[in-house]
N, C-alpha and C positions, 0 to 999 in steps of 0.2 A: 450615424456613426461613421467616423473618416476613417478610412483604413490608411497605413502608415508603409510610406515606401522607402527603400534603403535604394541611395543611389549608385547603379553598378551592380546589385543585384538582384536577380528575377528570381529566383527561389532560395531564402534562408535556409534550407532542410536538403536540397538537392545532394551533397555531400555527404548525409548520412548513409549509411548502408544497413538497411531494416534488418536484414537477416542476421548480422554482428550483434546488432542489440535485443535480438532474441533470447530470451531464458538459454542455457546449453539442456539439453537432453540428460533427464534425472535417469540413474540406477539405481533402481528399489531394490536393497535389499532384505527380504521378509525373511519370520519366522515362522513356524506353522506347528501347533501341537497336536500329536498324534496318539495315540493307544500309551497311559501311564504316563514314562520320562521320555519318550519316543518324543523327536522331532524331525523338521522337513525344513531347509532352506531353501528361500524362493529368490530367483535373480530375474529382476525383469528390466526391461528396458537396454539392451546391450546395441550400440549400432548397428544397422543391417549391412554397415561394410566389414562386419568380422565374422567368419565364420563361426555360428554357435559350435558344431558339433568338433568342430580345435578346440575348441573354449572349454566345453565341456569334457573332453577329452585330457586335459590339460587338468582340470581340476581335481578329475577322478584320481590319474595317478599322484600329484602333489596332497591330496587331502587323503588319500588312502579312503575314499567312501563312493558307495555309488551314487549313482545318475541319472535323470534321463532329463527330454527334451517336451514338453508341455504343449501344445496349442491350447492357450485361455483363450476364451470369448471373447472378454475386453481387453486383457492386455497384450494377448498376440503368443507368439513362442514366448515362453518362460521352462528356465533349467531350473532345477529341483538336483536337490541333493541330500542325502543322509545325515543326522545330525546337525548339530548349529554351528556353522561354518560361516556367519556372520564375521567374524576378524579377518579370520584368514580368507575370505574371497575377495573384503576389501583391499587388504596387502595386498594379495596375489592381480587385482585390476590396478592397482597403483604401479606396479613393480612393472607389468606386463605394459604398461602407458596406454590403456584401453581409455579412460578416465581420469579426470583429475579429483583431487580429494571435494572441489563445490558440487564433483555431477553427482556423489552416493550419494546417497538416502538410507541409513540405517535404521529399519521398523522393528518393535520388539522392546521386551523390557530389558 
């Protein structure tokens, strides 16, 4: 089998930048059923150049709900919050420019 040379240049690919064409970084965010109509939204995946506990902070007083700050197993820190705050945490990462609208991931019916 001939391999095929282009003349003038030694690598076709050299000019790509691998890391640009990486997927970007998904923000999951879940919903979680609790006792009755009780629910729990789950936010995972936030950069770790942003402070969660601003972020979280931030949510608490705009959503009027509480909070805290999770260590999962597999997914690392995840923020939890009161109620289903699935719209309004997406707004509120859009508005805030944490995110563009391809990195959410909205789970949940």
């Amino acid at each position: 089998m001939s391999t095929i040379v282009f003349p003038g240049v030694d690598d076709p690919f050299a000019e790509l930048d691998v890391e640009a064409m990486a997927a970007p970084e998904l923000i999951h965010i879940r919903i979680q059923q609790r006792n009755g109509r009780k629910m729990i939204t789950t936010v995972q995946g936030i950069p770790e150049k942003y402070e969660l506990k601003q972020i979280l902070k931030a949510f608490k007083k705009t959503f009027a709900c509480n909070g805290c700050i999770v260590n999962h197993y597999e997914y690392g820190e995840v923020i939890q919050l009161q109620g289903d705050q699935r719209e309004t945490v997406c707004e509120f990462l859009l508005q805030a420019k944490v995110a563009d609208k391809e990195q959410l991931k909205v789970h949940g019916y």
